[in-house]
FIKOLZA-1660 file (N, C-alpha, C; in steps of 0.1 Angstrom, whole numbers, plus 5000, padded with zeros to 4 digits):
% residues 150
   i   px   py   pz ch aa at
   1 2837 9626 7027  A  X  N
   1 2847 9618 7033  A  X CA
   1 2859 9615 7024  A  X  C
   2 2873 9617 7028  A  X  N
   2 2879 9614 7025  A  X CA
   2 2883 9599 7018  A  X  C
   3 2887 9592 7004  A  X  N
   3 2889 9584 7004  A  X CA
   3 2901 9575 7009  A  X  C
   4 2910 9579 7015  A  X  N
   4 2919 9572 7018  A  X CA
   4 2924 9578 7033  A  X  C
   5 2914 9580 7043  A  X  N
   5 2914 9583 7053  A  X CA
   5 2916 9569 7060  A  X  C
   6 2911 9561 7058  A  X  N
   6 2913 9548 7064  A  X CA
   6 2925 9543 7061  A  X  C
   7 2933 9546 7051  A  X  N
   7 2946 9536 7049  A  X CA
   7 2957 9546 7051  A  X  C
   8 2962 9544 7066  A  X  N
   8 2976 9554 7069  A  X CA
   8 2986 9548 7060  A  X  C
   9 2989 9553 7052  A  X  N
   9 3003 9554 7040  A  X CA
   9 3017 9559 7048  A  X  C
  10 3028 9550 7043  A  X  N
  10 3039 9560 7048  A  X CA
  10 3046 9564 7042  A  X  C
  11 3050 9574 7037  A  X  N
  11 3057 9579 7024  A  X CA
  11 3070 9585 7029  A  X  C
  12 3077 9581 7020  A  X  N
  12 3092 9587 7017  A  X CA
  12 3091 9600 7004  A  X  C
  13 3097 9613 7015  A  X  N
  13 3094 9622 7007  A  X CA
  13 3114 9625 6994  A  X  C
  14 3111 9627 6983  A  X  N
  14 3125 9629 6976  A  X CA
  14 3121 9638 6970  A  X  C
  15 3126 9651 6973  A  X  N
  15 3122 9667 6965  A  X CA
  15 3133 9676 6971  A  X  C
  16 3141 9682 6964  A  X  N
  16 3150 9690 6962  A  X CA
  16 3146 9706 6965  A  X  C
  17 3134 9708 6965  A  X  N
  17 3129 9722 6967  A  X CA
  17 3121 9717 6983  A  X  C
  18 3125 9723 6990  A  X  N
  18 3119 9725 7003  A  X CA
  18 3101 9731 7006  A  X  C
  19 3101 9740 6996  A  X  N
  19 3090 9744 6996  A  X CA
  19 3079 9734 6991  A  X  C
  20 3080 9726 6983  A  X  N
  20 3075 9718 6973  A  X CA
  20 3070 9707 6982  A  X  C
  21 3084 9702 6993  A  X  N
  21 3085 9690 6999  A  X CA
  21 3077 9694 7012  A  X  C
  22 3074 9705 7017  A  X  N
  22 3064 9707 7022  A  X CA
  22 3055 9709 7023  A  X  C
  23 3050 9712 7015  A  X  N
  23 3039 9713 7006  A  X CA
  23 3031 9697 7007  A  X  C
  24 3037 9689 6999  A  X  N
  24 3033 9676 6998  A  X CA
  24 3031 9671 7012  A  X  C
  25 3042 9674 7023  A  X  N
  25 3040 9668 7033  A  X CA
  25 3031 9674 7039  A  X  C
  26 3025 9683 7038  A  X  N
  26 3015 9691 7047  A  X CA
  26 2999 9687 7035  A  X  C
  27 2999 9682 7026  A  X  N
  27 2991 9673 7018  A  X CA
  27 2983 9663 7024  A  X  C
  28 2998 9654 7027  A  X  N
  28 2997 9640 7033  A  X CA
  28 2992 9642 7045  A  X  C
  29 2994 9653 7053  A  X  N
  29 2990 9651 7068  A  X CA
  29 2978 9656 7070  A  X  C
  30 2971 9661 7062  A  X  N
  30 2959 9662 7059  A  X CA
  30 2947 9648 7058  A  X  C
  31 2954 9642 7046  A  X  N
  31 2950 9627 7046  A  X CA
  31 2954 9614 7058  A  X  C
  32 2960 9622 7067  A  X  N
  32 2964 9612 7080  A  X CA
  32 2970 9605 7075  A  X  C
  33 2983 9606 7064  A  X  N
  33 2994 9595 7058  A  X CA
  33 3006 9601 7069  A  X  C
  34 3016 9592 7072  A  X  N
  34 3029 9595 7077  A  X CA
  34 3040 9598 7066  A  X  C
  35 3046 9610 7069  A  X  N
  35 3057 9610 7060  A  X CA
  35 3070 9603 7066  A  X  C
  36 3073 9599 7062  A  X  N
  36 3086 9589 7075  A  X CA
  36 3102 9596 7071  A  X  C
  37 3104 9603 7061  A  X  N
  37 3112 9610 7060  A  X CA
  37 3113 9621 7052  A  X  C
  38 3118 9632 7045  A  X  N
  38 3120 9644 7034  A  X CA
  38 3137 9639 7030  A  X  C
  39 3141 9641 7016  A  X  N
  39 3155 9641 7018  A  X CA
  39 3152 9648 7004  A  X  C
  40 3167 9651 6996  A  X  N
  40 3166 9664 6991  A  X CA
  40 3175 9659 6973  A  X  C
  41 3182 9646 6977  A  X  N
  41 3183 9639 6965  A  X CA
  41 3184 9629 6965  A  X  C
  42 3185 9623 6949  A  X  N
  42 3183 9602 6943  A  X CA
  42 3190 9596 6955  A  X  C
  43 3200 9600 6958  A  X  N
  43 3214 9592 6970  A  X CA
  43 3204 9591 6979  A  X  C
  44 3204 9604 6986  A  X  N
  44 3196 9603 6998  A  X CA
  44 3184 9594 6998  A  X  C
  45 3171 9593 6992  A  X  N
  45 3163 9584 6985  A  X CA
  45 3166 9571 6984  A  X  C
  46 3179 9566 6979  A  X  N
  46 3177 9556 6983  A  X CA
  46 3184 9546 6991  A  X  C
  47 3191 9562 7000  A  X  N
  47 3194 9554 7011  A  X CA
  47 3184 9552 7021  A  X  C
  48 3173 9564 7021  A  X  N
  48 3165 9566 7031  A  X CA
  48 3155 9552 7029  A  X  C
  49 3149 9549 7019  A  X  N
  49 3145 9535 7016  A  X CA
  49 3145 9526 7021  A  X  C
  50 3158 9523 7020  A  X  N
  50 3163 9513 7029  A  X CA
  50 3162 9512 7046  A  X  C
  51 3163 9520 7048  A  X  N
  51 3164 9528 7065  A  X CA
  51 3144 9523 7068  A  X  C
  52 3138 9530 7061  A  X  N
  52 3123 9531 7062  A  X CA
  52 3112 9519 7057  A  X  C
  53 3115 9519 7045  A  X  N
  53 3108 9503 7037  A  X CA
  53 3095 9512 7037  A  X  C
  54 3092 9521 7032  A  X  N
  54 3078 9530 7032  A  X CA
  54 3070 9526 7020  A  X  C
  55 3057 9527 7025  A  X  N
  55 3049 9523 7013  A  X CA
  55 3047 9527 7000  A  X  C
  56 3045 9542 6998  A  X  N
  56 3051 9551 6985  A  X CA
  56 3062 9556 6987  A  X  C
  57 3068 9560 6975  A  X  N
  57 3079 9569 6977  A  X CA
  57 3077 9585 6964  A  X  C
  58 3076 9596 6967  A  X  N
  58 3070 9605 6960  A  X CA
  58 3085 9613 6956  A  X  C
  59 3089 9614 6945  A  X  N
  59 3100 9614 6944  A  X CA
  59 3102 9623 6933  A  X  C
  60 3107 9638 6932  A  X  N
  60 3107 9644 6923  A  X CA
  60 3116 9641 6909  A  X  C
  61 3112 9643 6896  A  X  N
  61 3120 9638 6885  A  X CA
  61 3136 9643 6886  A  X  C
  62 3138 9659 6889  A  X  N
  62 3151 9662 6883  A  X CA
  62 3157 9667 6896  A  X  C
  63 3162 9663 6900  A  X  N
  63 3174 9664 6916  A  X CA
  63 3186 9665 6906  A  X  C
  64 3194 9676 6917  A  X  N
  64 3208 9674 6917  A  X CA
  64 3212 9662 6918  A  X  C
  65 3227 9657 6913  A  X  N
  65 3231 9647 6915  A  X CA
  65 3226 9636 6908  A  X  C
  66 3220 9626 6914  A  X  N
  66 3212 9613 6912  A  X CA
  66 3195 9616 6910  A  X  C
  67 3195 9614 6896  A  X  N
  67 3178 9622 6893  A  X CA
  67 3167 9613 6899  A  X  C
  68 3155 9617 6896  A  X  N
  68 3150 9603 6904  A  X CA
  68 3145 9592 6892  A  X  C
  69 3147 9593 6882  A  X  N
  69 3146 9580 6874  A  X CA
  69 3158 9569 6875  A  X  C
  70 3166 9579 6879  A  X  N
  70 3177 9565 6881  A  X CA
  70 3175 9559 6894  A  X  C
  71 3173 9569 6908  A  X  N
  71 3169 9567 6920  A  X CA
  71 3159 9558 6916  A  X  C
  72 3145 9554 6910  A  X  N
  72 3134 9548 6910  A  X CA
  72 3140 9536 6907  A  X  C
  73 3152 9534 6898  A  X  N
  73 3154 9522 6887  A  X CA
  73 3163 9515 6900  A  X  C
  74 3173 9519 6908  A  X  N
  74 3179 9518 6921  A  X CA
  74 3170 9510 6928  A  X  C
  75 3160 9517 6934  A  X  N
  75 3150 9511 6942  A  X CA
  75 3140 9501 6943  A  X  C
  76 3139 9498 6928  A  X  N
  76 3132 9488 6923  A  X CA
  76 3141 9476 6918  A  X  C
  77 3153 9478 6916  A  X  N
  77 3159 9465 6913  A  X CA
  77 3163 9459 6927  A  X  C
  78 3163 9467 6939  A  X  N
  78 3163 9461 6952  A  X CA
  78 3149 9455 6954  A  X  C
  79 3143 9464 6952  A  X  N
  79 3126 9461 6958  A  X CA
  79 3113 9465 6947  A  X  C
  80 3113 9454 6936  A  X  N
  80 3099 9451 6928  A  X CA
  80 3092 9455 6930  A  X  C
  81 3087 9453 6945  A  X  N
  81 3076 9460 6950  A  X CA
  81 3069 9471 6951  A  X  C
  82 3083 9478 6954  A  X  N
  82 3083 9495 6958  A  X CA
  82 3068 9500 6947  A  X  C
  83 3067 9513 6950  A  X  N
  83 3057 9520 6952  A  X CA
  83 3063 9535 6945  A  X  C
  84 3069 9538 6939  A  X  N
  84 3069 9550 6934  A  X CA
  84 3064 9562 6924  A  X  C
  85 3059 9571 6931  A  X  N
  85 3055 9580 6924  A  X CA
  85 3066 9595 6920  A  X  C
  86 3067 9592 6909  A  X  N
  86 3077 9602 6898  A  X CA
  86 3070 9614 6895  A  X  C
  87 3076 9629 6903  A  X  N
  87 3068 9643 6903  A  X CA
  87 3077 9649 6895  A  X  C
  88 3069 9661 6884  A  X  N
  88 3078 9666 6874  A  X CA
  88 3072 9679 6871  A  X  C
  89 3079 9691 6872  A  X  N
  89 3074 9701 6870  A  X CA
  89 3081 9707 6856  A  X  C
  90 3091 9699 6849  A  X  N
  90 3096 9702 6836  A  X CA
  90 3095 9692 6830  A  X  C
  91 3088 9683 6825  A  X  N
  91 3087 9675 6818  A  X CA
  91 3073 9667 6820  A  X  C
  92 3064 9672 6808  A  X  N
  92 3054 9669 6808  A  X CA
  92 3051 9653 6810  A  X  C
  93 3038 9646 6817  A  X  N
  93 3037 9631 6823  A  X CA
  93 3038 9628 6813  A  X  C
  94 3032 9631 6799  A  X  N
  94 3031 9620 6790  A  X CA
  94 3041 9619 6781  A  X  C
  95 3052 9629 6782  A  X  N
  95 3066 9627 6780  A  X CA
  95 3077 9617 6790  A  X  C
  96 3071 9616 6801  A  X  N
  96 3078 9608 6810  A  X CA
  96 3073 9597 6810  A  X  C
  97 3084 9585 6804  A  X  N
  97 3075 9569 6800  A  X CA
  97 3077 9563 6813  A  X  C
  98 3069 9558 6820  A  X  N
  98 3064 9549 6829  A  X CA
  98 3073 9535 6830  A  X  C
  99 3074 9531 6815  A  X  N
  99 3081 9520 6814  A  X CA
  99 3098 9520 6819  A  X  C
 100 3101 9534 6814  A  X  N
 100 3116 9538 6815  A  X CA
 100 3123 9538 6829  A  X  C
 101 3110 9542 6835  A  X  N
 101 3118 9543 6850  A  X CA
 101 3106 9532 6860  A  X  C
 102 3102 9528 6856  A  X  N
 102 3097 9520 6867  A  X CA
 102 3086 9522 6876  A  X  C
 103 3081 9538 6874  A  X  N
 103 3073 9545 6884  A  X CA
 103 3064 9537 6881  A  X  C
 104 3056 9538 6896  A  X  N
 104 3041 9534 6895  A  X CA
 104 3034 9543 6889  A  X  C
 105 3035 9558 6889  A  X  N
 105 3026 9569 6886  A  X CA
 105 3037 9578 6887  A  X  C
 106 3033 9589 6877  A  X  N
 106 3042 9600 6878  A  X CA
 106 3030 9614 6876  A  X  C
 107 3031 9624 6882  A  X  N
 107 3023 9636 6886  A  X CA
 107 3030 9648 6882  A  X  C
 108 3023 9653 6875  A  X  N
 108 3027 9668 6869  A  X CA
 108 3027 9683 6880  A  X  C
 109 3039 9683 6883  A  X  N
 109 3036 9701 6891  A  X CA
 109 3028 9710 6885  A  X  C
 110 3017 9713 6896  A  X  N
 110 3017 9714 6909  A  X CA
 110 3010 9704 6912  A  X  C
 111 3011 9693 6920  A  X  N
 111 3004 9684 6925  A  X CA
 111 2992 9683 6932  A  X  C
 112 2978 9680 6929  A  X  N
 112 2968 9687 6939  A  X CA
 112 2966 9677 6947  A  X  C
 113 2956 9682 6956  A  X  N
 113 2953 9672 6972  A  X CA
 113 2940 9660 6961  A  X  C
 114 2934 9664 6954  A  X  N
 114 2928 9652 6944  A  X CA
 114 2934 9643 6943  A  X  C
 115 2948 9647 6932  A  X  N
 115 2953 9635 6928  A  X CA
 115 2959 9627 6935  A  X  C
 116 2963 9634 6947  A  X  N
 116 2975 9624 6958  A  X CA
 116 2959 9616 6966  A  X  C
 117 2948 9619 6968  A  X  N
 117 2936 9609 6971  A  X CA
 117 2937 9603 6966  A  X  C
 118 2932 9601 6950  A  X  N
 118 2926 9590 6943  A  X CA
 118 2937 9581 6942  A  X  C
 119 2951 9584 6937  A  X  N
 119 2964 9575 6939  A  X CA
 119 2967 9570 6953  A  X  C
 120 2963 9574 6966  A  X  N
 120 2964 9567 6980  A  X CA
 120 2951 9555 6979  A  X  C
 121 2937 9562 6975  A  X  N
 121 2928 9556 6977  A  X CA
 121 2933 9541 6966  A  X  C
 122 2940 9544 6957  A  X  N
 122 2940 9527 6947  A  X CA
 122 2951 9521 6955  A  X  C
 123 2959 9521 6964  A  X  N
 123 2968 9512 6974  A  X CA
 123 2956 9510 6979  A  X  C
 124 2944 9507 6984  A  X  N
 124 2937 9502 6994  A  X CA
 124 2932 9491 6990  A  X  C
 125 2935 9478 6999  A  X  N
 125 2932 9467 6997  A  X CA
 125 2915 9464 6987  A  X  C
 126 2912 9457 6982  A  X  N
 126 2900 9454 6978  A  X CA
 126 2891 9451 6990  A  X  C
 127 2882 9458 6994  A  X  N
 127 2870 9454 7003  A  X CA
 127 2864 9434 7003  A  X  C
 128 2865 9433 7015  A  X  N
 128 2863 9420 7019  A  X CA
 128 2845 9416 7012  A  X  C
 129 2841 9406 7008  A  X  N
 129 2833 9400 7009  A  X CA
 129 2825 9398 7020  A  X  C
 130 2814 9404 7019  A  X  N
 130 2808 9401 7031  A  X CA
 130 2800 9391 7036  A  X  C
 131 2803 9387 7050  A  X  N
 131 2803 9376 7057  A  X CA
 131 2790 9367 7048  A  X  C
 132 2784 9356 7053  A  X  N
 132 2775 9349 7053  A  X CA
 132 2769 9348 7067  A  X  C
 133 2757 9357 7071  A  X  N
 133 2753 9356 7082  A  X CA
 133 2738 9343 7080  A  X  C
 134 2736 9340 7093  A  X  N
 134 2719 9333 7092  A  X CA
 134 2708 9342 7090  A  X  C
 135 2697 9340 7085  A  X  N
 135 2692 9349 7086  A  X CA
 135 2683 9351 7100  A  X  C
 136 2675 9360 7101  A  X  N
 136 2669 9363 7116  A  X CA
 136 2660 9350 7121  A  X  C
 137 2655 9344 7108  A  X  N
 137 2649 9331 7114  A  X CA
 137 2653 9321 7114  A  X  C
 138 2666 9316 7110  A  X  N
 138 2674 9300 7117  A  X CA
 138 2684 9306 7127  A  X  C
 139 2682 9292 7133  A  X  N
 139 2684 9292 7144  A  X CA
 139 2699 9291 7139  A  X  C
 140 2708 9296 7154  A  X  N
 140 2724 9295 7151  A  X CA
 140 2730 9282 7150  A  X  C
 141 2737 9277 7146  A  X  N
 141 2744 9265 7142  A  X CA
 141 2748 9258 7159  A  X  C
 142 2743 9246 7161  A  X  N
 142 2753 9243 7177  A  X CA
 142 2757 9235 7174  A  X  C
 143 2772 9237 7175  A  X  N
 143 2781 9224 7168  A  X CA
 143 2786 9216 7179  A  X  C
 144 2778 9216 7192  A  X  N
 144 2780 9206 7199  A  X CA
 144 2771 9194 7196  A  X  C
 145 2761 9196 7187  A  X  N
 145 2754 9186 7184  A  X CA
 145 2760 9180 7169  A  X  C
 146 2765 9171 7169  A  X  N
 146 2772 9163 7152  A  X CA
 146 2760 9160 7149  A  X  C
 147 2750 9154 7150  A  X  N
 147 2735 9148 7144  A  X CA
 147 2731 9165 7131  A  X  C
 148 2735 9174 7136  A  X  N
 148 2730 9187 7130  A  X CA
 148 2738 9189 7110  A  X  C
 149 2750 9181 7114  A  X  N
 149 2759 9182 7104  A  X CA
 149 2760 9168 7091  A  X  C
 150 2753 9161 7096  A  X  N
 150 2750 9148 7088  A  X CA
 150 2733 9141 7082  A  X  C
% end
């Protein structure tokens, strides 16, 4: 079973290679994530952002134009929140500081359908505490009776 089959994600795709960007999105639709847009650079990204408010944003490092570390730094001084994941096929992860751009995670090309799980599966809420049931032999609470509660 998939782990992040239960949490539909909506991602904003930012990848400059078409093939790449389909790729990922044919990833995601695997995992039953919505991609809510593709765009092709930083600009686009974060204008698309705005338009979407998507829960990740998968965003390749070196675009034409506006790269995506600046696009991430953009995005996050609007929205703390954001969600971005920084993809890099020329620049090794552990050369790309986390701190510098803001990414939540950044992923080395080629990207496998693993890593995009285990990173969907950690956005999933922490599992609830389970209830406090009675057990089979008391009887159910009748709170029409007050005498029961004192």
């Amino acid at each position: 079973m998939q782990l992040s089959a239960f949490l539909n994600v909506r991602v904003l795709i930012a990848e400059d290679n078409k093939t790449v960007a389909g790729i990922l999105a044919a990833m995601l639709d695997i995992s039953h994530h919505e991609v809510v847009e593709m765009v092709g650079s930083g600009l686009e990204a974060i204008h698309a952002y705005q338009r979407h408010k998507p829960d990740v944003v998968m965003m390749d490092y070196l675009m034409d134009g506006l790269n995506g570390v600046t696009a991430c730094r953009n995005i996050l001084a609007k929205d703390p929140a954001a969600r971005i994941i920084l993809v890099s096929g020329a620049i090794d992860a552990h050369e790309l500081s986390l701190a510098r751009s803001g990414a939540w995670a950044v992923l080395q090309k080629p990207v496998t359908f693993e890593q995009l799980e285990y990173l969907f599966a950690s956005l999933a809420p922490p599992p609830l505490p389970a209830l406090l049931r009675p057990s089979i032999d008391e009887e159910p609470f009748d709170f029409t009776n007050p005498s029961r509660f004192f």
